[in-house]
LOPA-597835 format. One record per residue: x, y, z of N, C-alpha, C in turn. Coordinates in steps of 0.1 Angstrom, whole numbers, plus 5000, padded with zeros to 4 digits. Atoms other than C-alpha are relative to their C-alpha. Layout:
<pts>
XYZXYZXYZ;...
</pts>
This chain:
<pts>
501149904999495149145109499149965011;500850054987493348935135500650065011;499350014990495748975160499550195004;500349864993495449365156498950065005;501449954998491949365158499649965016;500250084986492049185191499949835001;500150105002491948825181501049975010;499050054992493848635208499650045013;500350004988491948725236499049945000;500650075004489848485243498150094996;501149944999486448705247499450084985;500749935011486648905216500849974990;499450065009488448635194498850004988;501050045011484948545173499650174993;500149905002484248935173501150084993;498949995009487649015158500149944986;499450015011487648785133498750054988;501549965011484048885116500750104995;500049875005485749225108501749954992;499050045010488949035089499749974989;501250045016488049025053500049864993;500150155005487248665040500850004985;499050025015489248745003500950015004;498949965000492448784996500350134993;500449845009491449064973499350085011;500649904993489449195001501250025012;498549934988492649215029500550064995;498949925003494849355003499650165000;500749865002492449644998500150055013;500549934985491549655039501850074999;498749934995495949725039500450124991;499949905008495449925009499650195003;501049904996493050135027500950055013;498949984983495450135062500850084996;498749905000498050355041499750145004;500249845002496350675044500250094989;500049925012497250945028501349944987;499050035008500350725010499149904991;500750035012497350514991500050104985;500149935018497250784960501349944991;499550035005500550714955500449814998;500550165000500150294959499250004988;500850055012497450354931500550044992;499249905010499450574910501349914991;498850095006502350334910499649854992;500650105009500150034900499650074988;500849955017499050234871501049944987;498649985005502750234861500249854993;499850124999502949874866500749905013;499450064987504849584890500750095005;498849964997508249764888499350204998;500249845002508350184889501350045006;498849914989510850444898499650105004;500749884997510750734919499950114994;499649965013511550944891498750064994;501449985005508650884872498450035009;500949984990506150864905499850125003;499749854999507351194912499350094992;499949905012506851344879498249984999;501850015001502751194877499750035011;501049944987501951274914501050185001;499649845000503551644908498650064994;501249955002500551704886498749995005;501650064995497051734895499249874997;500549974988494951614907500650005015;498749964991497851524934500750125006;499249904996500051814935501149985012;499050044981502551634963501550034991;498449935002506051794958500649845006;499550094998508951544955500449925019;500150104984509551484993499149935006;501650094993505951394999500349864990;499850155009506351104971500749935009;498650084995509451004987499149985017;500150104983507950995026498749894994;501250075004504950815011500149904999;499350155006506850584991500549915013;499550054989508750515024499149945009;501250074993505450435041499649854996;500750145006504450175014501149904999;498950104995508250015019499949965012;500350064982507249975058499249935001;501250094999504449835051499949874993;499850134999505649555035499549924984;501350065008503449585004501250064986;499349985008506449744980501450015004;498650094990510449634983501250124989;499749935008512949864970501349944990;499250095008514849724938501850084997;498649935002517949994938500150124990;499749915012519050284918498050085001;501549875002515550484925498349864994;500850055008513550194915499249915012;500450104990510749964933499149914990;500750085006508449704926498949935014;501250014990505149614947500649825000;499650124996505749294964499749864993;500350075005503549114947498950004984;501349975012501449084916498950015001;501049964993498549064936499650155007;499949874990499149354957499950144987;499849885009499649564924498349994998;501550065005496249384910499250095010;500549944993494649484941499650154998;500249834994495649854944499450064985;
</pts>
């Protein structure tokens, strides 16, 4: 997170890192917050628990207050697979990377 912020040059190394969050609860949030519009479904899935499938994701962000039709789940989901923060377990199913990462979201 430093790095992207500019850390690594020398000039606006101390200025970069003030804006990296000092928790670990507070980074997971800052990357929770980076998803965009694929955070609803990040919070949705932690509701679920570690593990989920898309199945069920689907079926609770179909309703309101959401309303995202199954393709949107699915590119969403595929956002929160790139990003490193959920790994996909097979057969329609995933699980957030870590227990913290669920905690967090």
């Amino acid at each position: 997170m430093a790095l992207g912020l500019g850390a690594g040059r020398l000039r606006s190394d101390i200025a970069a890192l003030h804006l990296v969050p000092s928790s670990l609860k507070d980074l997971l949030l800052a990357r929770l917050d980076g998803l965009g519009a694929a955070k609803p479904v990040a919070l949705v899935a932690a509701v679920v628990g570690r593990q989920f499938s898309l199945p069920l994701l689907t079926a609770l962000l179909e309703a309101e207050p959401f309303a995202l039709d199954a393709a949107t789940v699915a590119e969403h989901l595929a956002i929160l697979v790139g990003s490193g923060l959920v790994q996909p377990q097979g057969g329609g199913h995933y699980a957030f990377k870590h227990a913290l990462i669920r905690d967090a979201a």
